[in-house]
ROSE-4610 file (N, C-alpha, C; in Angstrom, 1 decimal, always signed):
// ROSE-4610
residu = [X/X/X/X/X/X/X/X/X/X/X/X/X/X/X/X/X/X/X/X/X/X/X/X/X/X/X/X/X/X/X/X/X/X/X/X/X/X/X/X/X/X/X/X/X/X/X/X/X/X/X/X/X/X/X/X/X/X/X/X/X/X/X/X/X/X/X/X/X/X/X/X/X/X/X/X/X/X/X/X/X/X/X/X/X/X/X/X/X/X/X/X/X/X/X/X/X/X/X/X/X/X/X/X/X/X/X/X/X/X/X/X/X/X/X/X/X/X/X/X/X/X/X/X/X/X/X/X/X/X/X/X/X/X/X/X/X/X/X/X/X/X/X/X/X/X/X/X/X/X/X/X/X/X/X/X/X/X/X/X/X/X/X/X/X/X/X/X/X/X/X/X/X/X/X/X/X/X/X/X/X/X/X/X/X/X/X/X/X/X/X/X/X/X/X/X/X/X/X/X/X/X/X/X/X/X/X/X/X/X/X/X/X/X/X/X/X/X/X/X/X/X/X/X/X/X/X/X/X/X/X/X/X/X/X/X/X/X/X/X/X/X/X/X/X/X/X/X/X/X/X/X/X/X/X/X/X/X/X/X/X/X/X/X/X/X/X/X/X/X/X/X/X/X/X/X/X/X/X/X/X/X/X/X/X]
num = [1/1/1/2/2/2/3/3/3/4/4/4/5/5/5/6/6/6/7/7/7/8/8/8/9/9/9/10/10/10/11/11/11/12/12/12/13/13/13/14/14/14/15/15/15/16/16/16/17/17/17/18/18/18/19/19/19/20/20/20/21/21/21/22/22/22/23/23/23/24/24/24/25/25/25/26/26/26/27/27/27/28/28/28/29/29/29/30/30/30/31/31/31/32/32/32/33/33/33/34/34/34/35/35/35/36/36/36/37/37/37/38/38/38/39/39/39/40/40/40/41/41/41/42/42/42/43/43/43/44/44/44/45/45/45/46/46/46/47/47/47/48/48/48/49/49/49/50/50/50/51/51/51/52/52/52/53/53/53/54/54/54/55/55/55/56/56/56/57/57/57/58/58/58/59/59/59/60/60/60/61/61/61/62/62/62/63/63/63/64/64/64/65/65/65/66/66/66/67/67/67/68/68/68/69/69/69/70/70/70/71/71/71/72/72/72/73/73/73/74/74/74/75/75/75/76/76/76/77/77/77/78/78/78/79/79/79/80/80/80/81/81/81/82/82/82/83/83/83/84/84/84/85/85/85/86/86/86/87/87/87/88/88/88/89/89/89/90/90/90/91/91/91/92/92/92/93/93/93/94/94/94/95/95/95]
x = [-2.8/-3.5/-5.0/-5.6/-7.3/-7.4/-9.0/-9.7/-10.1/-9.7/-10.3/-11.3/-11.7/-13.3/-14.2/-15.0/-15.8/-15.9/-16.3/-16.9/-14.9/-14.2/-12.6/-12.5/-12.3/-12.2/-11.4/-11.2/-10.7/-9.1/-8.9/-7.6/-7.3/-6.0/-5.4/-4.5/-4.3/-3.1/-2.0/-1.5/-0.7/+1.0/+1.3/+2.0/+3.8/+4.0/+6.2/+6.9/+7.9/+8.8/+9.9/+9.7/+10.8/+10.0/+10.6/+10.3/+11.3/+11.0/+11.9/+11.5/+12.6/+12.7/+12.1/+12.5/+12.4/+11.6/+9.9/+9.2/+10.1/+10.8/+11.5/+11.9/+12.5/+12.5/+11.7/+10.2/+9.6/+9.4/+9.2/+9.5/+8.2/+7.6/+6.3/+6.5/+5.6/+6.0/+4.7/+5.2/+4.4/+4.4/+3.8/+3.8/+3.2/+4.1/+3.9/+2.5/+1.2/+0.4/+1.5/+0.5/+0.5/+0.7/+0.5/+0.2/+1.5/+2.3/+3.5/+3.3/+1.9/+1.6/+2.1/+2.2/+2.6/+1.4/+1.2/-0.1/+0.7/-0.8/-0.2/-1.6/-1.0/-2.2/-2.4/-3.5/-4.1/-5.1/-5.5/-6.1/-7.5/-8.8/-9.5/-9.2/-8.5/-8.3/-7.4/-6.6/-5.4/-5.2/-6.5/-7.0/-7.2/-7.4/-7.6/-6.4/-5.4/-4.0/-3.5/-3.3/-3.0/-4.0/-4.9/-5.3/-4.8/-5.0/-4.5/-3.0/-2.3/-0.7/+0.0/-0.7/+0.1/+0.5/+0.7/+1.1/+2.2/+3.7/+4.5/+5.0/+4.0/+3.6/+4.0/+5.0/+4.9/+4.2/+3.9/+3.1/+2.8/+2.0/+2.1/+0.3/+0.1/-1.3/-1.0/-2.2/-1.8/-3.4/-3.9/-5.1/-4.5/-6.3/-6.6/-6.4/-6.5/-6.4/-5.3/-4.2/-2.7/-1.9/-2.7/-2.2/-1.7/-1.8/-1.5/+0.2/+0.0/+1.4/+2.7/+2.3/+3.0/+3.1/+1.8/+2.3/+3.2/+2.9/+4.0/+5.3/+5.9/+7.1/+7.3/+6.7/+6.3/+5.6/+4.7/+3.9/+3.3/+2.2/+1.4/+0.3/-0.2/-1.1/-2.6/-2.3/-3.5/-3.5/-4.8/-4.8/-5.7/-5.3/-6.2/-6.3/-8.1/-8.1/-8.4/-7.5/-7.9/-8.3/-7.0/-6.4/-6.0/-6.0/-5.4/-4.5/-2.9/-1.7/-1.2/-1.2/-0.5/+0.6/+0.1/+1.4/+2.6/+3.3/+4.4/+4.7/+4.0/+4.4/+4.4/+4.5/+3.8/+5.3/+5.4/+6.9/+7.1/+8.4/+9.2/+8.8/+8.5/+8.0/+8.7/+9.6/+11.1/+10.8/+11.6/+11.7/+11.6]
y = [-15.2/-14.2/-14.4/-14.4/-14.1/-13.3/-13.2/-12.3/-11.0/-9.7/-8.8/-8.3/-8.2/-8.2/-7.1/-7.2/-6.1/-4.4/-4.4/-3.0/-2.2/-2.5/-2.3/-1.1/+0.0/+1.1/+0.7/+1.2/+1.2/+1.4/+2.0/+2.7/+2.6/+2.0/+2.3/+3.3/+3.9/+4.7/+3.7/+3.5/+2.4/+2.9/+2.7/+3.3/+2.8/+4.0/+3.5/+3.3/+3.1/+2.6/+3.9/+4.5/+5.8/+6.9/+7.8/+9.0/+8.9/+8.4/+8.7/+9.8/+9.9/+11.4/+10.0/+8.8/+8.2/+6.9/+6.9/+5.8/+4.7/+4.3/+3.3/+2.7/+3.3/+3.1/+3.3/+3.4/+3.1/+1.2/+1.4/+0.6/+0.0/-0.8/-1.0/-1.0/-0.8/-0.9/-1.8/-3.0/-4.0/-4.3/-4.5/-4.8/-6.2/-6.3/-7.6/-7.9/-8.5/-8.8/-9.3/-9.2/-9.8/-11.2/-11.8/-13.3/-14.1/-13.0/-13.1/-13.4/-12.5/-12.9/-11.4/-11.3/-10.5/-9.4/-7.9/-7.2/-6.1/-6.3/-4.7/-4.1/-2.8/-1.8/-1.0/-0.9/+0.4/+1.1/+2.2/+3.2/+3.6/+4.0/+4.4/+5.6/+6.5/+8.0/+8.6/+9.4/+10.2/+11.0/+11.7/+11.8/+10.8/+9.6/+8.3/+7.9/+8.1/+7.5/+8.3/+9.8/+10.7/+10.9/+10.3/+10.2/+9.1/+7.9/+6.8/+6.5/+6.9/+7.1/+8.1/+8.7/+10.6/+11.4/+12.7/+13.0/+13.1/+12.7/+12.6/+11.1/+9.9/+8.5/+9.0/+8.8/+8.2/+7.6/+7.9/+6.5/+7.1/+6.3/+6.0/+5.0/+5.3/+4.9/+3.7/+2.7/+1.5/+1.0/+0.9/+0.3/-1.0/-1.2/-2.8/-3.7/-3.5/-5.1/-5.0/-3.9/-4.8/-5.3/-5.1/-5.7/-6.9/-7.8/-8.9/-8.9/-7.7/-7.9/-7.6/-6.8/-6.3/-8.0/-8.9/-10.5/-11.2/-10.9/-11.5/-11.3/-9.9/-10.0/-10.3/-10.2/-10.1/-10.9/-12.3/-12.7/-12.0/-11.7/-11.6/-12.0/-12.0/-12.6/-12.2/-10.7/-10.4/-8.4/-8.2/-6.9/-6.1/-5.4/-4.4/-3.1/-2.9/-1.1/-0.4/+1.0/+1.9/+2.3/+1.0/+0.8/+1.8/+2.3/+2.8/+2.7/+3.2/+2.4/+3.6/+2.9/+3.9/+4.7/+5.6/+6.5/+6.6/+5.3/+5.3/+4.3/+4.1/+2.9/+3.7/+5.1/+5.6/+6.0/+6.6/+7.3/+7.8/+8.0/+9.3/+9.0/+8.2/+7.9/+8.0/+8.8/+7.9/+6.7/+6.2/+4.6/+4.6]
z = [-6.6/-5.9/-6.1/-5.1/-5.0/-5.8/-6.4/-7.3/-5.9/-6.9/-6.0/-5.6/-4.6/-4.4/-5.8/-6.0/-6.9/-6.6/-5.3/-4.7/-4.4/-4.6/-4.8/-6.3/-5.5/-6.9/-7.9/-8.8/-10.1/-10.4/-9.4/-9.0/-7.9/-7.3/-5.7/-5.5/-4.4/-3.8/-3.1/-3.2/-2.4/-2.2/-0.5/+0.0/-0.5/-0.9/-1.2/-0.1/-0.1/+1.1/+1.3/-0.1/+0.1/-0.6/-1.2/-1.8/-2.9/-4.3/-5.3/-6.4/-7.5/-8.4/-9.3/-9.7/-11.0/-10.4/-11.0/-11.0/-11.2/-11.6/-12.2/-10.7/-9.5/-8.4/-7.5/-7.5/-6.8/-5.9/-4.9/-3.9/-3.1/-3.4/-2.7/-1.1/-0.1/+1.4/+1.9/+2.2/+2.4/+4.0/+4.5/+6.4/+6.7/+8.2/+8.5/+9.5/+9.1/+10.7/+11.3/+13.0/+13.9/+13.9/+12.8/+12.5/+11.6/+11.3/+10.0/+8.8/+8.6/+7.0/+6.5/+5.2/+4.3/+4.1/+4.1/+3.7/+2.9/+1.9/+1.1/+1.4/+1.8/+1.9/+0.7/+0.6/-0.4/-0.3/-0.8/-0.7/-1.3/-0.9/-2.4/-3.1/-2.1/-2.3/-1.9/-2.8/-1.7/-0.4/-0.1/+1.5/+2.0/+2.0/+2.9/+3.6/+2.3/+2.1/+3.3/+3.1/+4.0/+5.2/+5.5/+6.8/+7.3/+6.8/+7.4/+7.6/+6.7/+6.7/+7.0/+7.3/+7.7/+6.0/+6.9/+5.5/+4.9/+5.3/+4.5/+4.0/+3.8/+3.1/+2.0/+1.4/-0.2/-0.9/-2.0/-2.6/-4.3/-4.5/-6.0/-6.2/-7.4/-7.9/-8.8/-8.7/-9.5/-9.6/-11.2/-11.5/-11.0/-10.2/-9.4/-10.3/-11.0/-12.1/-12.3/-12.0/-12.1/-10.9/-9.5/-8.8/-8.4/-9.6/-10.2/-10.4/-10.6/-11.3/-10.3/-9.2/-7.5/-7.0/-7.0/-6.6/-6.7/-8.2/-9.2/-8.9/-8.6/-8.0/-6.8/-6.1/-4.8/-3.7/-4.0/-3.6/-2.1/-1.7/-0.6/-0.3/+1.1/+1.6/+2.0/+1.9/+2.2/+1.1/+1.2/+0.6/+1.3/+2.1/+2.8/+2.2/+2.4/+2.0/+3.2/+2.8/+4.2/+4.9/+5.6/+6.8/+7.6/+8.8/+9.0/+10.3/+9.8/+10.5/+11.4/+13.0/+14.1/+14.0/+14.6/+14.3/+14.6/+15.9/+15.9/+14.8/+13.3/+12.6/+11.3/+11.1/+9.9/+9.7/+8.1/+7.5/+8.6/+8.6/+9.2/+10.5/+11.2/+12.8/+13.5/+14.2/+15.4/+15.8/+16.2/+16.1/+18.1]
């Protein structure tokens, strides 16, 4: 994984794929570009998160310096901050 840029807060919001009772199952929700690369979005703030994601997004907080460790399981290709994703593409969206 690339070094993360500097001006990148200290802390991310970063979106779940569900709503769980036990961190232990939390779920990262990673999206595909247009291009078929791999993105993980994150957040500076929990109003960002919920503006950009709607408000019933899941998510969970993770210091930037361990987003090393989401790669790690996970490899991706790109790291976007708040982004913000259309609304027929947000939680709970009908399909």
């Amino acid at each position: 994984m690339r070094a993360i840029p500097k001006d990148y807060p200290p802390i991310v919001y970063i979106p779940a794929a569900r709503h769980v009772a036990d961190p232990a199952d939390l779920e990262v929700l990673y999206r595909e570009t247009k291009d078929g690369r791999t993105a993980l979005l994150v957040y500076s703030a929990l109003d960002r998160l919920m503006r950009c994601c709607g408000e019933d997004q899941p998510w969970f907080t993770l210091p930037t310096a361990e987003l090393q460790q989401l790669w790690d399981v996970r490899p991706f290709d790109l790291v976007l901050l708040d982004l913000p994703v259309p609304d027929d593409q947000r939680f709970g969206a009908s399909a």
